[in-house]
C-alpha positions as a printed NumPy array, in Angstrom:
array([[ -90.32 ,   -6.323,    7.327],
       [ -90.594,   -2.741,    6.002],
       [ -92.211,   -2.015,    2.061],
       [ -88.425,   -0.429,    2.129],
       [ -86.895,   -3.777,    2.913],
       [ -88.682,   -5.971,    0.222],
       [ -88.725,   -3.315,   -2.569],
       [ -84.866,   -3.365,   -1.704],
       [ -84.642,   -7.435,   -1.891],
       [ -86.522,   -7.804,   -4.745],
       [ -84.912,   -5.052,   -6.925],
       [ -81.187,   -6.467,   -6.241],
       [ -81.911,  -10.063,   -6.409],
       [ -83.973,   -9.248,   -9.969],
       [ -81.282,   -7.74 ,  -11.525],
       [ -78.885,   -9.911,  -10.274],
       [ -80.752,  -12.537,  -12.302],
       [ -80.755,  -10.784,  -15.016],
       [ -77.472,  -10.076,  -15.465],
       [ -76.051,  -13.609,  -15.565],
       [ -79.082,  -15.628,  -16.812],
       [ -80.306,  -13.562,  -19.559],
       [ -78.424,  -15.493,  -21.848],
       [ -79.877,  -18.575,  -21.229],
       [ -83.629,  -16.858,  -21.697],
       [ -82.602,  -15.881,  -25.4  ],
       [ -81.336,  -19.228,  -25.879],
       [ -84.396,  -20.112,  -24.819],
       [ -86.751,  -17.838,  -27.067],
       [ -84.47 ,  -18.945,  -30.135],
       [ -85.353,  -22.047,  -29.761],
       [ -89.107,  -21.343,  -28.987],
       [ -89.491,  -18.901,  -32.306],
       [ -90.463,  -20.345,  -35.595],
       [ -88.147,  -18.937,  -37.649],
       [ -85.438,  -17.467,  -35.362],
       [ -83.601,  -20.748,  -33.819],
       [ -79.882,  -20.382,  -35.108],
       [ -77.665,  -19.329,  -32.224],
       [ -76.623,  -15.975,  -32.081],
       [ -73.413,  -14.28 ,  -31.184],
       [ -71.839,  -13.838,  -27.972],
       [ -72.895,   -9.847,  -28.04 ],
       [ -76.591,  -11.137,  -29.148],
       [ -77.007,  -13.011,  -25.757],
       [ -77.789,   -9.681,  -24.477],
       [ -80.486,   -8.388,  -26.991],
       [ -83.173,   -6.511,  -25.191],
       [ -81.359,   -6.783,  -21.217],
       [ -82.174,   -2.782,  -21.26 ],
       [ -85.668,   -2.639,  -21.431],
       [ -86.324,   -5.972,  -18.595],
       [ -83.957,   -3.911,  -16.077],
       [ -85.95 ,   -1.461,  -16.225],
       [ -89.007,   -3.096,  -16.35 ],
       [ -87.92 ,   -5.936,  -14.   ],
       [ -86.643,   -3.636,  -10.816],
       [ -90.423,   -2.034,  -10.237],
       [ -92.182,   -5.122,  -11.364],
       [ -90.089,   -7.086,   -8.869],
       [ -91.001,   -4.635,   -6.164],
       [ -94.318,   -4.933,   -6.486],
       [ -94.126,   -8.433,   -6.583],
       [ -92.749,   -9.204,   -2.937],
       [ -94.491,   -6.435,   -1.942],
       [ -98.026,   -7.501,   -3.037],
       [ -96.673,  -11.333,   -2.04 ],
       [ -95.568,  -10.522,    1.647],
       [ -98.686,   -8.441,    2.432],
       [-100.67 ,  -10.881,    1.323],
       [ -99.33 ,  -13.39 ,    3.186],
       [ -99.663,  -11.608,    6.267],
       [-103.229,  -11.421,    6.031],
       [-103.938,  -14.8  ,    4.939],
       [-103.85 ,  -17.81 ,    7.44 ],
       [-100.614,  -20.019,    7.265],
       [-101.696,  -22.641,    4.048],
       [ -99.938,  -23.802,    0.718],
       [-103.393,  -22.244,   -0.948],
       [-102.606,  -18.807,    0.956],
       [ -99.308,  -18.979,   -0.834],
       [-100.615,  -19.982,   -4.2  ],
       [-103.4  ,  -17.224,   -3.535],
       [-100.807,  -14.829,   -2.321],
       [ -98.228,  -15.355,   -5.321],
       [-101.07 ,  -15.433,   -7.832],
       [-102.003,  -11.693,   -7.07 ],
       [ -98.827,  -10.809,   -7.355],
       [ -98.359,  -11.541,  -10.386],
       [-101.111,  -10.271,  -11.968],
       [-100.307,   -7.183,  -10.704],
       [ -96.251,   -7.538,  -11.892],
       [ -97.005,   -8.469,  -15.221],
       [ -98.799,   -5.536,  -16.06 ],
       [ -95.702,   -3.781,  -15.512],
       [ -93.647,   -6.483,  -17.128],
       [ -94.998,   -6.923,  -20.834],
       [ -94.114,   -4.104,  -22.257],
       [ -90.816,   -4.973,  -21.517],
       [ -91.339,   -8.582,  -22.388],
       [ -92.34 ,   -7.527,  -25.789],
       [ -89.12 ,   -5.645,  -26.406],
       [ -87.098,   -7.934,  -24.976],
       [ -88.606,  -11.018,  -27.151],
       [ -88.523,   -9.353,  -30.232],
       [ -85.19 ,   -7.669,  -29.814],
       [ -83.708,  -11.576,  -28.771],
       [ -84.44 ,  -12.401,  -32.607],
       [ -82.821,   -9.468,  -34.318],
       [ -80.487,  -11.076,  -37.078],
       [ -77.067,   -8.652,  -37.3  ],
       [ -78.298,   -5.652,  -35.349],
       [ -77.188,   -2.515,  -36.46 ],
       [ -76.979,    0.087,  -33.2  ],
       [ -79.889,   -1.488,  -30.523],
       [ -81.244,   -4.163,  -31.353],
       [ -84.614,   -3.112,  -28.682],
       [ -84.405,    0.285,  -30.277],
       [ -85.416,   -1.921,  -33.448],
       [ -87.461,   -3.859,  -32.072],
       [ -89.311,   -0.888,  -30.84 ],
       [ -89.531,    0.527,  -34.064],
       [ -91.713,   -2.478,  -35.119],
       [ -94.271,   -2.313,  -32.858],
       [ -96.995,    0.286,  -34.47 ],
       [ -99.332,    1.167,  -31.65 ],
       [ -98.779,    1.715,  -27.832],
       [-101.506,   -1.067,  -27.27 ],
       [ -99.198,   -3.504,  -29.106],
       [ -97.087,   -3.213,  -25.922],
       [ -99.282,   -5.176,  -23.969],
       [ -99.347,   -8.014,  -26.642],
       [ -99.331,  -11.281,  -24.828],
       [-100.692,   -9.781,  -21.211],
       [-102.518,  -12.614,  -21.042],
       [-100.686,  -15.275,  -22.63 ],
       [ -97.648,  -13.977,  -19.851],
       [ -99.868,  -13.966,  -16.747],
       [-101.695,  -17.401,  -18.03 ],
       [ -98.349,  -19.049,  -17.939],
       [ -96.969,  -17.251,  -14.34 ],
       [ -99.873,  -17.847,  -12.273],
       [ -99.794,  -21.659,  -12.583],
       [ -95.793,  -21.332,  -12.285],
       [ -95.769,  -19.615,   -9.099],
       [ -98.937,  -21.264,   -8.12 ],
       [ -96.888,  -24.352,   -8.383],
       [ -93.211,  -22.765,   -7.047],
       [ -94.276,  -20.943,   -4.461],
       [ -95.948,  -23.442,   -2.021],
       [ -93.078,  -26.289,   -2.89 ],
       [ -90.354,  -23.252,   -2.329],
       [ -92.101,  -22.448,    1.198],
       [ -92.384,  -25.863,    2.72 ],
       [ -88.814,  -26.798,    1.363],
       [ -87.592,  -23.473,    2.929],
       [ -89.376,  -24.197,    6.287],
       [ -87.408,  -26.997,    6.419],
       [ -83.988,  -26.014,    4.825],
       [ -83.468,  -22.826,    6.391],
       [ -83.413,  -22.705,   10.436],
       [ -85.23 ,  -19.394,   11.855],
       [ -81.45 ,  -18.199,   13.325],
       [ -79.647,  -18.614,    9.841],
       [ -77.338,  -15.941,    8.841],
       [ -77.301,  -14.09 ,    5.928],
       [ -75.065,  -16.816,    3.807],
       [ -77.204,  -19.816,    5.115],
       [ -80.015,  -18.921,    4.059],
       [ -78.923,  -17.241,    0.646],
       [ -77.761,  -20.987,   -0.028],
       [ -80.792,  -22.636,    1.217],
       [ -83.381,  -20.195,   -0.065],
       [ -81.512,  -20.926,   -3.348],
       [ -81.942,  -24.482,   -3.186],
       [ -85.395,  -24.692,   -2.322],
       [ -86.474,  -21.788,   -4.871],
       [ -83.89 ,  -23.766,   -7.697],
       [ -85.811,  -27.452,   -7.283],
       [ -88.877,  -25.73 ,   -6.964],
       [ -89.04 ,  -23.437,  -10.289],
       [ -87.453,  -26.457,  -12.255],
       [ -90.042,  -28.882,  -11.643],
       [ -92.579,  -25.959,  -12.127],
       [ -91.232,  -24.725,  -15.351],
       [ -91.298,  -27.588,  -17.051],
       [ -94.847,  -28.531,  -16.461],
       [ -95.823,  -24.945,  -17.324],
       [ -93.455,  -25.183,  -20.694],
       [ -96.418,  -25.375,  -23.462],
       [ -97.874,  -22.057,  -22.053],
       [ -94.4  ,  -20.538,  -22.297],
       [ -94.113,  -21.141,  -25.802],
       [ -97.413,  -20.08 ,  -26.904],
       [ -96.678,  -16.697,  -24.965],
       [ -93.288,  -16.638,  -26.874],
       [ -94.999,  -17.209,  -30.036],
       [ -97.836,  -14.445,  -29.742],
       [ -95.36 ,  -11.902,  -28.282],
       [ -93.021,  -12.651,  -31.673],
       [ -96.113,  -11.934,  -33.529],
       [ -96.887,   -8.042,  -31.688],
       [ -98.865,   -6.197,  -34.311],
       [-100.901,   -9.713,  -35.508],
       [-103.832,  -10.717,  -33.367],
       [-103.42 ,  -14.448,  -32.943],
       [-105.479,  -16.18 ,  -30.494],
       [-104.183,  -19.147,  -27.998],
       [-106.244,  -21.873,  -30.086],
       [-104.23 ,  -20.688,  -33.234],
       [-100.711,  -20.737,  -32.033],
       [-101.257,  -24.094,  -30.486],
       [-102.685,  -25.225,  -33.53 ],
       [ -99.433,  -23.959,  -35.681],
       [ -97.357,  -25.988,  -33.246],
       [ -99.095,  -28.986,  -33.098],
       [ -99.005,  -29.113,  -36.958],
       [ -95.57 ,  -28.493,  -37.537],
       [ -94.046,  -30.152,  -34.633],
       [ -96.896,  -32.058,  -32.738],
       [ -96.808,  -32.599,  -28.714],
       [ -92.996,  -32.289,  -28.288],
       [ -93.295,  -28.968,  -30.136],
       [ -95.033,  -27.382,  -26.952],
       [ -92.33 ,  -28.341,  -24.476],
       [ -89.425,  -26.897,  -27.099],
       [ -86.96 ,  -25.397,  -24.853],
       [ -88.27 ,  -27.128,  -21.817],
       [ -84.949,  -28.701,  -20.289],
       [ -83.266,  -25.222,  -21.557],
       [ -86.006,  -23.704,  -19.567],
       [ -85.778,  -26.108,  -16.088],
       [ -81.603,  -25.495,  -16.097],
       [ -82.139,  -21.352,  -16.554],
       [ -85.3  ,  -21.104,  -13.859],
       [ -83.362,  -23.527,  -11.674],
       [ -80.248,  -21.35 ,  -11.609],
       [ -82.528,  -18.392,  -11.901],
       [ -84.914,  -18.778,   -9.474],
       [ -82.486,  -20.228,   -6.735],
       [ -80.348,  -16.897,   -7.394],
       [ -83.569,  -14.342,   -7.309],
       [ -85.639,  -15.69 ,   -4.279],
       [ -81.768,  -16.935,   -2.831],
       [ -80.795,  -13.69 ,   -2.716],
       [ -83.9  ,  -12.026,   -1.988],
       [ -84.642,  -14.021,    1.378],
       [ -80.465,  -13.65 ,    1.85 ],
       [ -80.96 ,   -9.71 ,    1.511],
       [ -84.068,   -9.982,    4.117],
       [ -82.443,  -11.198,    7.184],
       [ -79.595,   -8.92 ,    6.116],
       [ -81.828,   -5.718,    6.067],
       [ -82.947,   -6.836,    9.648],
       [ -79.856,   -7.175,   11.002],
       [ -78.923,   -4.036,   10.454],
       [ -82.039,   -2.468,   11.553],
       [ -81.662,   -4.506,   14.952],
       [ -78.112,   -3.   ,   15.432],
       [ -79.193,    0.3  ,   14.716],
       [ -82.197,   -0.419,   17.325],
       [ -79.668,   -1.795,   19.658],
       [ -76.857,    0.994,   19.068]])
């Protein structure tokens, strides 16, 4: 398929994600924060969703991008698509964490007046403060997609029939990508919260060995999975909606690229 095609896909099925799930993710980071966990109000669910859209439609893009070409040079394996999804994110999340950053710290604004990621903004002191939590972020998505990607494959080989339409395999794709991302985000929970807690701490250096420390003290083991099941229900719906409608958006490109061929 085209560069066209899959920076297409990947643009409208990220910000279709974003605009019904984000209120689950600042549910989510609420209950991750250390200080922040009362639930906010209905207008609040949608602290920071400026910034991620447009952050998320060219770090989408490059995702699939980097993803499919990749996989068409690698030979047919679950390790080709762990390989394949692994630089792809890498190369997403550099993109991504600025807008992460925002969006974390804006999710946590108590009674904004005007934006709240206009305030958040206003926090962070230095451009490099931006990219607070680069690390942390792609630490915790390479084992996730590591983990999705080669379950949401083989289920997909087997869900989705090579002839589907465009609806078939928007459902199918969905629930393959859905069961695949919840069993992955759980496991990968404890490195979500550490990210969440050094990207609520932009402008203070903290190291991975601190944070985890802070958590175990205050909370012990079940402190690192905080948010987990909140987490497995928002990537489940999430993820089953993104790569549904991504895959959905695929074969619907290339039908209409075969009728023009044919017309």
């Amino acid at each position: 398929m085209p560069n066209t095609d899959v920076l297409l896909s990947g643009a409208f099925a990220a910000l279709t994600v974003d605009l019904l799930v984000y209120p689950l993710d600042t549910l989510k980071t609420r209950l991750q924060s250390r200080t922040h966990r009362q639930l906010p109000k209905l207008r609040g669910l949608y602290q920071g969703l400026g910034p991620v859209i447009l952050a998320t439609l060219p770090s989408a893009g490059i995702f699939f991008s980097t993803y499919e070409f990749a996989r068409s040079r690698l030979p047919s394996h679950a390790l080709s698509d762990s390989a394949a999804s692994a630089l792809a994110e890498v190369c997403s999340c550099a993109i991504l964490t600025p807008a992460e950053v925002i969006k974390q710290n804006a999710q946590v604004v108590e009674q904004p007046g005007g934006s709240a990621s206009l305030r958040a903004l206003r926090n962070i002191r230095r451009p490099r403060d931006l990219w607070t939590g680069y690390a942390a972020l792609v630490a915790r998505n390479l084992p996730y997609t590591a983990l999705q990607f080669p379950m949401f494959e083989l289920l997909k080989r087997r869900l989705v029939s090579k002839r589907a339409g465009v609806v078939e395999t928007t459902v199918w794709a969905g629930v393959a990508a859905g069961s695949a991302g919840a069993v992955a985000a759980v496991v990968t929970t404890p490195v979500d919260v550490v990210k969440t807690r050094i990207m609520l701490s932009v402008g203070h250096k903290r190291s991975v060995k601190e944070v985890v420390g802070e958590v175990l003290s205050e909370e012990g083991v079940r402190g690192l999975f905080r948010g987990g099941a909140l987490r497995a229900v928002w990537t489940m719906f999430g993820a089953g909606l993104y790569l549904g409608v991504y895959e959905g958006c695929k074969v619907w490109f290339g039908n209409g690229r075969k009728d023009q061929a044919v017309a």
